[in-house]
N, C-alpha and C positions, 0 to 999 in steps of 0.2 A: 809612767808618770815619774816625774826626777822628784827629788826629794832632798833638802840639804839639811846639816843638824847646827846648833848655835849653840850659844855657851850654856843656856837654858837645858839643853839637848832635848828639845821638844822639834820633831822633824815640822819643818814647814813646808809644803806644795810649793814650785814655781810652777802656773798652769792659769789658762788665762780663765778668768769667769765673767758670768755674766752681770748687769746691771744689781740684779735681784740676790745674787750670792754676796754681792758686796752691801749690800745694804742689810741683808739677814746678818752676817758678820760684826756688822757694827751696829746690830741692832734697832735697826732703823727700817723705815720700811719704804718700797722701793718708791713713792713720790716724795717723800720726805729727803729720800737720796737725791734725786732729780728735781727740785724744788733746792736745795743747797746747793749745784752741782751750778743749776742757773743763775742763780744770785753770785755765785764769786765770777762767774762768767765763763764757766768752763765747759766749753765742748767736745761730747762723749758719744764718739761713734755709737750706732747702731750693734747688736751682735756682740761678741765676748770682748774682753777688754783683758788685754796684754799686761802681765806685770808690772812694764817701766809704768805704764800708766795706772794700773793702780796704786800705784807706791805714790805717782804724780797724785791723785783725788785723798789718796791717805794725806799727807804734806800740807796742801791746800785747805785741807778739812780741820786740821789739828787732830788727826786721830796718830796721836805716835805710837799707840798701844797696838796697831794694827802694822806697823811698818817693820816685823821682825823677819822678813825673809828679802833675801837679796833678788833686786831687779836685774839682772845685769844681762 
């Protein structure tokens, strides 16, 4: 599992997760995630979800507080 550090120097994960990790993270729960996710009109493959694109649902959502690890 790769791991980068930031000026924080709290290591961040790049690793993809599923629906249900990202909405645990943002405390929210996962039709709550998927119920916003529909309303901005964003479609969110099935199965785990790739950095860029969570960084993409972070962005979209206003969650900037979520968006400390680089997608790249």
């Amino acid at each position: 599992m790769k791991k980068t550090y930031h000026s924080n120097d709290r290591p961040q994960e790049k690793k993809a997760k599923s629906k249900k990790e990202i909405a645990e993270a943002m405390g929210i729960g996962i039709s709550t995630l998927q119920r916003r996710l529909r309303n901005i009109g964003m479609a969110v493959p099935r199965g785990l979800i790739f950095p860029e694109m969570q960084l993409e649902i972070y962005e979209r959502l206003g969650w900037r507080e979520m968006m400390r690890f680089d997608a790249k």
